[in-house]
Every structure is written in C-alpha cells, then in structure tokens.
Wavefront OBJ file of the C-alpha trace (Angstrom):
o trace
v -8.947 -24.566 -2.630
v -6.264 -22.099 -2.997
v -2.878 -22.676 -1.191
v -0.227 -20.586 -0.909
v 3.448 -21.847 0.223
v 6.552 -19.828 0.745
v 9.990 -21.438 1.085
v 13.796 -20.649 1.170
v 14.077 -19.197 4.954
v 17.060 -19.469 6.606
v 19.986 -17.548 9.036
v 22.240 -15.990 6.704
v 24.974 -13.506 7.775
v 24.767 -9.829 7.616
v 26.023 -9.113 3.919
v 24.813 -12.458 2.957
v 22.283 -13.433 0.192
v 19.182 -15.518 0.556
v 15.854 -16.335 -2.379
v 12.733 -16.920 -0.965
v 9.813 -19.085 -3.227
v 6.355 -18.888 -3.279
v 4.258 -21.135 -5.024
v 0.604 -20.767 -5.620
v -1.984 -23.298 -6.249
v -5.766 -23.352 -6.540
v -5.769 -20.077 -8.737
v -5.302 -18.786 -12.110
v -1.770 -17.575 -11.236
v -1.199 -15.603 -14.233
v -4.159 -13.367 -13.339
v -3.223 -12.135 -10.012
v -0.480 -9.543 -8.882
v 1.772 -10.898 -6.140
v 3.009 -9.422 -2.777
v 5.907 -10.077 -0.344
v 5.230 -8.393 2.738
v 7.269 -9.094 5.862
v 6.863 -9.034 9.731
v 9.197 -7.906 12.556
v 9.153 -9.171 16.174
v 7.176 -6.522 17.677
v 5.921 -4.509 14.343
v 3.159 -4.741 11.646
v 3.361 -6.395 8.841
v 4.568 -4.251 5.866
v 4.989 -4.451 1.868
v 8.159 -5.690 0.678
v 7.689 -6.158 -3.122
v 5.094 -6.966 -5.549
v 4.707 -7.741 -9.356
v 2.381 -8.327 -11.689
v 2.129 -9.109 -15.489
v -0.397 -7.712 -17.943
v 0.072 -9.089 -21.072
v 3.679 -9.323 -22.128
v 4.627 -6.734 -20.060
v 6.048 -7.571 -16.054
v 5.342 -4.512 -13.551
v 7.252 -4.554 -10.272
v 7.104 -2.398 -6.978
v 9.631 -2.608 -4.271
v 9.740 -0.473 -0.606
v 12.300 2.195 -0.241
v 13.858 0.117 1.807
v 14.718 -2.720 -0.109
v 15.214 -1.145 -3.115
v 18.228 -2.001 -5.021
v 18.907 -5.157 -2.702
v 16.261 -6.913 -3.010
v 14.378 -8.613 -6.348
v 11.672 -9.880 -7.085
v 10.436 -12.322 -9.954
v 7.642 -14.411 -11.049
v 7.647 -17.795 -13.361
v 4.113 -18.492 -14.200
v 4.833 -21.871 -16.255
v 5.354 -22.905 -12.303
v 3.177 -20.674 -10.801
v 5.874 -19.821 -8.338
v 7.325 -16.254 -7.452
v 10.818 -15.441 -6.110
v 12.418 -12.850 -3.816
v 16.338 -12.541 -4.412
v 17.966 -10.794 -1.174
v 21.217 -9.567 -1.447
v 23.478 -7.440 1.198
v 21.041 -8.556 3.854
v 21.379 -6.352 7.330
v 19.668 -7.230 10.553
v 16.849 -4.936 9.917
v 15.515 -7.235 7.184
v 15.019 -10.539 10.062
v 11.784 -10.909 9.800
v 8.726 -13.596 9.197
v 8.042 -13.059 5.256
v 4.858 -13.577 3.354
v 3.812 -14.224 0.108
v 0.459 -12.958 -0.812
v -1.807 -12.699 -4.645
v -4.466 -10.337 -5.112
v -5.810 -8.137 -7.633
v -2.911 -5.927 -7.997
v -2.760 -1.637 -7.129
v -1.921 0.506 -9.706
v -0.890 4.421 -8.987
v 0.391 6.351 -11.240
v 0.504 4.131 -13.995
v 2.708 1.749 -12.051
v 2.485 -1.110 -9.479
v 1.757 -0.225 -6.197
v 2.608 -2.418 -3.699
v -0.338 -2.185 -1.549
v -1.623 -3.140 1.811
v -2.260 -6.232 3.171
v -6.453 -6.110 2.568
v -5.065 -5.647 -1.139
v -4.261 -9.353 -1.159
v -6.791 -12.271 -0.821
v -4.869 -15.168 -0.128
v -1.789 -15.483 1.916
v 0.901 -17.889 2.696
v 2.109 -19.266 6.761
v 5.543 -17.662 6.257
v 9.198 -18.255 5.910
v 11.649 -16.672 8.330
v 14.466 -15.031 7.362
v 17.582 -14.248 10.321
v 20.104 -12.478 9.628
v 23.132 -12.714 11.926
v 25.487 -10.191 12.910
l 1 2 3 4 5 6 7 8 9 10 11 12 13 14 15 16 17 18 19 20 21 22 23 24 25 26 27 28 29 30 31 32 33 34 35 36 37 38 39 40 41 42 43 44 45 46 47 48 49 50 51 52 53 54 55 56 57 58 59 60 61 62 63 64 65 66 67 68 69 70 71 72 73 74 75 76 77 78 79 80 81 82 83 84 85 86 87 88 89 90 91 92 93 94 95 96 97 98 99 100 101 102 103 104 105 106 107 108 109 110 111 112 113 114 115 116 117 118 119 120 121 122 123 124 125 126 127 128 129 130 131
C-alpha cells in the first residue's frame, strides 16, 4: 500500500522561510517524478514544483511564481522530498501537496504537470503566512 506523508507546515511571517517534507512509502521511490502542488482557500489546486531523476542526472520544474524562492529537492536513500521556501508572501498560504507519478517531459525538460499526472497523493500540510 502506498502512503504518502507531507510535513513541515506552519505560520511563518511574510519574508520568512519554511521546508516542507514528503516522504513516500509503498513505491519504488527512485522511479517516480515528484510534484508539490498547492491549494488556496477558494481556488484549484495548482503545480508548485516537481523533480525527477533519470539516472545520475536530477531534473526540476518550478511555477513562474515561485521561481527563484522556492526549492525543491529529493533524497532517495530516504525516500523523502523537500520544498525550501524562502521570502514567503501571503499569496503562497495555502494547503500543500506532495504527489509521485510518472513524470512530464516537454521540451526536453520537466514539466510540472497536472494533477491527473500524479497517481498517489499526500493529505496536506498547511502553510500561513502572516502579515
């Protein structure tokens, strides 16, 4: 059975830092791309990050809107993944999810995908940031 656990929520202040943990269990970890996505109060859930490894080689996709804040990591000795937030604004409070699925590749490069692009999904972490 796989199981899927994110961790590392919290209320941080605007400007603040926060790293989120998702740990995997029940799959091959190594063989699957990886997804944050994240959900609003009163919007859809949308892509946040993703990564994937092929080989010896670590492929990473991030929205436009995290981009430069935000990183994302994977250790697969612990089949765990990581989101490091930094400069967090109120815009990013939000219920995130870790996801695995096949991986989307566009281009070349990692796409982050939609959610049917993922098979197995965490509950969620939230994440507030205060102004």
């Amino acid at each position: 059975q796989v199981e899927v656990v994110e961790s590392g929520g919290g209320v941080v202040q605007a400007g603040g830092s926060l790293t989120l943990s998702c740990t995997a269990s029940g799959l091959k970890f190594d063989d699957f791309a990886m997804g944050w996505f994240r959900r609003a109060p009163g919007k859809g859930r949308e892509g946040v990050a993703a990564i994937d490894t092929q080989g010896s080689t670590t492929y990473a996709a991030y929205a436009e809107a995290v981009k430069g804040r935000f990183t994302i990591s994977r250790d697969n000795a612990k089949n765990t993944m990581y989101l490091e937030m930094n400069s967090l604004n109120a815009e990013d409070s939000a219920m995130y999810y870790c996801a695995a699925g096949a991986g989307v590749y566009k281009d070349g490069g990692l796409d982050i995908g939609s959610e049917r692009d993922y098979a197995y999904w965490g509950q969620g972490t939230q994440v507030t940031v205060s102004s």
